[in-house]
C-alpha distance (Angstrom), angle and dihedral (degrees) to the residues before:
residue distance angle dihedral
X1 . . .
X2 3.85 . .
X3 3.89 108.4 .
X4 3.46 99.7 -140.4
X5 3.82 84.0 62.5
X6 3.81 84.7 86.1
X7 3.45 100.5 47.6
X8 4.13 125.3 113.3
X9 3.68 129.0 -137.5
X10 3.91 119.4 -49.3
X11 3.95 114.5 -116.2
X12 3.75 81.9 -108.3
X13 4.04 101.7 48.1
X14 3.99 71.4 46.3
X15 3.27 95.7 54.2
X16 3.93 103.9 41.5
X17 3.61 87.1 52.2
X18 4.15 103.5 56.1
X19 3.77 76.8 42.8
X20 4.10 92.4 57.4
X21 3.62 86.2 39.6
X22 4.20 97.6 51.6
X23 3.94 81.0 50.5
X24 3.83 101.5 50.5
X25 3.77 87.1 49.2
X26 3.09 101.7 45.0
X27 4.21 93.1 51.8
X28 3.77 84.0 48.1
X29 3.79 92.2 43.5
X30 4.50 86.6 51.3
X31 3.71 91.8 34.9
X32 4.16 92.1 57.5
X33 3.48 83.5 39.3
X34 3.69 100.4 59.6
X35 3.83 86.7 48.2
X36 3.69 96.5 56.0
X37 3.79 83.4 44.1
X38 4.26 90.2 56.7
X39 3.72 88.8 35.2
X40 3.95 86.3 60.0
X41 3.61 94.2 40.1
X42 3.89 94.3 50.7
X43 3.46 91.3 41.1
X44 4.10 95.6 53.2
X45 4.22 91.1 47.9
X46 3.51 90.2 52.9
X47 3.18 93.9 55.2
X48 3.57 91.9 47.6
X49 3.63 94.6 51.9
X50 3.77 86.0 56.6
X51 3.60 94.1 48.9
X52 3.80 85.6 49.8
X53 3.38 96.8 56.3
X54 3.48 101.4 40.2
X55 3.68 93.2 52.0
X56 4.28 88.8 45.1
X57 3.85 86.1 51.4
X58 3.94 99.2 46.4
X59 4.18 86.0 44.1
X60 3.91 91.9 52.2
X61 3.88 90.9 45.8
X62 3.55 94.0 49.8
X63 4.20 95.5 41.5
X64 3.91 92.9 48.2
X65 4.27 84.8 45.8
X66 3.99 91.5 60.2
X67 3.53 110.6 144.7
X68 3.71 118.7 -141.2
X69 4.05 96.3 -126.4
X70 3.73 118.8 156.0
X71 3.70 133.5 -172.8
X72 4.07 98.5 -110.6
X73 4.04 90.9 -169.6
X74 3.45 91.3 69.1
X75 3.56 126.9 82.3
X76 3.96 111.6 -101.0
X77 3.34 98.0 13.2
X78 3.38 112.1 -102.5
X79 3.93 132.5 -145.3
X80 3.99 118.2 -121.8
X81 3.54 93.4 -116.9
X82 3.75 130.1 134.8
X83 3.91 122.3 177.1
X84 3.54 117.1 176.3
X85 4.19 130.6 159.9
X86 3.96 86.9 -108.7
X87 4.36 108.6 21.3
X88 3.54 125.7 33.0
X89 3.92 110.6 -166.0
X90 3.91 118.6 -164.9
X91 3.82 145.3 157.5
X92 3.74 121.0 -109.7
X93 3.70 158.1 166.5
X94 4.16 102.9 -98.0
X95 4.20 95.9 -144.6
X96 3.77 113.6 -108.3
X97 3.62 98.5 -110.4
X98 3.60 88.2 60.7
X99 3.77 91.4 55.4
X100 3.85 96.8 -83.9
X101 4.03 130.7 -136.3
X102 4.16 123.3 111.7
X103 4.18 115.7 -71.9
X104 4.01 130.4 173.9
X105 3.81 106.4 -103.4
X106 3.75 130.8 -151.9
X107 3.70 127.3 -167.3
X108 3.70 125.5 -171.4
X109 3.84 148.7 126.4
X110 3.87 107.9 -89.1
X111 3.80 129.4 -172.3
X112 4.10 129.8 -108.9
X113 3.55 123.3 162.3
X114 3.33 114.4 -45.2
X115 3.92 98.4 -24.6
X116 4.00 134.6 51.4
X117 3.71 132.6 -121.4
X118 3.79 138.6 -148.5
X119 3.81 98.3 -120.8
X120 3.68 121.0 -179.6
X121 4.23 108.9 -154.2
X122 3.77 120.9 -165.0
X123 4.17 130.4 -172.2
X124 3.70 120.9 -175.9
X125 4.23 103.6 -109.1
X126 3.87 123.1 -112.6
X127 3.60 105.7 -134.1
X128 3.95 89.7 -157.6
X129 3.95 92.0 51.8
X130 3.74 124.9 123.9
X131 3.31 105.5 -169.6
X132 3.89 134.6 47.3
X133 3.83 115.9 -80.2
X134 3.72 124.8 -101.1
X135 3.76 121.9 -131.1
X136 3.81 96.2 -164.1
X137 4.01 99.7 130.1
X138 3.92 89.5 10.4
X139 3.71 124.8 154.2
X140 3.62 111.8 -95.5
X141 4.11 140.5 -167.6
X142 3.84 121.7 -175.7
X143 3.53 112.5 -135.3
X144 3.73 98.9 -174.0
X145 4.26 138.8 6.5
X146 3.31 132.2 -133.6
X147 3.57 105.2 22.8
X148 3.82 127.4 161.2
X149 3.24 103.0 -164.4
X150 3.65 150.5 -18.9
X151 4.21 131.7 -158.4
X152 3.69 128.8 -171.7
X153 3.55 123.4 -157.0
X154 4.37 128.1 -170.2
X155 3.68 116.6 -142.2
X156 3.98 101.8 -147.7
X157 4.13 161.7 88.4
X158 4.02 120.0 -61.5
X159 3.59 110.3 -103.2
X160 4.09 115.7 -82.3
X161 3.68 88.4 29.4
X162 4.20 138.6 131.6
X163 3.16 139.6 -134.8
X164 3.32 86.3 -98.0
X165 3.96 99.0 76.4
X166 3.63 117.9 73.5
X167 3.77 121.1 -97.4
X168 4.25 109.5 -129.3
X169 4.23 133.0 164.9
X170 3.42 114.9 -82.2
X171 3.90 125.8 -173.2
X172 4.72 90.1 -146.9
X173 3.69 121.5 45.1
X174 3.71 105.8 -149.8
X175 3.94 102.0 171.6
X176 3.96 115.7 110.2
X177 3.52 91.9 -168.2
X178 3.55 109.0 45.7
X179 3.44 135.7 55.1
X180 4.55 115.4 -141.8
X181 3.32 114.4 -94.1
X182 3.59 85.2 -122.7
X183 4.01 140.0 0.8
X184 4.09 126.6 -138.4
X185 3.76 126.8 -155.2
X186 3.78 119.7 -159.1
X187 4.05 106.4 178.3
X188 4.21 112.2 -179.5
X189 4.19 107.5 -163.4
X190 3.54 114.9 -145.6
X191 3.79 89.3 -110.8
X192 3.69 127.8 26.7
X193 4.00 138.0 24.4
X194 3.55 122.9 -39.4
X195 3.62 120.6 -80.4
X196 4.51 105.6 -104.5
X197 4.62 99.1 -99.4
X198 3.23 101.9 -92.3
X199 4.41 104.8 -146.7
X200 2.97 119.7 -164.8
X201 3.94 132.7 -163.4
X202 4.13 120.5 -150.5
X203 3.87 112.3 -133.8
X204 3.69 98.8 -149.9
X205 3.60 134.2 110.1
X206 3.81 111.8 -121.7
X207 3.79 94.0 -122.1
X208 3.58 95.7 44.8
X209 4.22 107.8 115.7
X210 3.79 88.3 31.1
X211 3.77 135.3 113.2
X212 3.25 103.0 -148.4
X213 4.04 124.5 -0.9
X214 3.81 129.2 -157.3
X215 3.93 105.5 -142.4
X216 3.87 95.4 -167.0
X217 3.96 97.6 57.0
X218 3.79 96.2 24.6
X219 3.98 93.3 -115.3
X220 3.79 155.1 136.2
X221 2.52 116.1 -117.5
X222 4.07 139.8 174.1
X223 3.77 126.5 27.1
């Protein structure tokens, strides 16, 4: 019987073969790694597409739900309705489940920390008020984090005109008496694609919440 026959590993078969081993692990070390890593990732965007469209469908329930509420102590009349580029303020119908009844509603991109929200702030109207609300110390919900921006555009006629002049996308609405004919949301997160416009078309009549309403210039009219 050969002698080497009963001989272990040489330092360098040793050697080569803690160095295969480091290698294996750590491929199966990166490889698990990279799947927790797309696990995460996956995870996080579907949770952002639910966000997304949760927040789209709560926004197109409470836009199509505007109430037609004017301030009657001030002269003409004029609608609750406040389109800006960056806030949109509007009377609604809060749903029942959420305790119900009509508040003034303000929706905007608000600051916290280092990133912004989409917060949605809501006081309870004063019927005997003439001037606009304030929303200093209002009640607000976030409906989504992390949001860069958001822009709100009214699809529409200048105020005091007919049917005759054409209707185009404007980034103010500036008529007290009407309501647009319909309402875009553009929201940019701070990460990630834009969120799909979201347009939205109001379902009231333009006299509706007035006394008495002038059909030829579009108007309330009376007290």
């Amino acid at each position: 019987m050969n002698l080497r026959d009963h001989q272990g590993f040489t330092l360098i078969e040793l050697t080569v073969a803690l160095l295969l081993l480091a290698l294996m692990s750590s491929l199966l070390y990166g490889t698990l790694s990279l799947s927790a890593n797309s696990w995460d990732r996956g995870d996080a965007k579907a949770v952002q597409a639910s966000d997304m469209r949760l927040t789209e469908e709560f926004l197109r329930q409470a836009l199509t739900a505007q109430h037609p509420l004017r301030l009657h102590k001030v002269l003409d009349q004029p609608l609750y309705f406040q389109g800006a580029p960056e806030s949109l303020a509007f009377a609604a119908v809060m749903p029942g489940r959420a305790g119900g009844g009509i508040y003034y509603f303000r929706l905007a991109v608000t600051p916290s920390g280092d990133t912004s929200r989409l917060t949605l702030a809501r006081v309870i109207p004063d019927y005997a008020a003439t001037a606009l609300p304030d929303f200093s110390g209002a009640d607000q919900s976030v409906l989504a984090d992390n949001i860069a921006e958001v822009r709100f555009s009214y699809f529409g006629r200048d105020p005091n005109s007919n049917d005759v002049n054409a209707t185009t996308w404007r980034d103010r609405w500036e008529d007290p008496q009407l309501l647009p004919l319909m309402i875009r949301v553009d929201v940019k997160p701070a990460k990630g694609a834009p969120w799909p416009s979201l347009v939205v078309e109001p379902r009231l009549a333009p006299e509706a919440g007035c006394r008495a309403w002038d059909f030829n210039r579009s108007r309330c009219v009376g007290t």
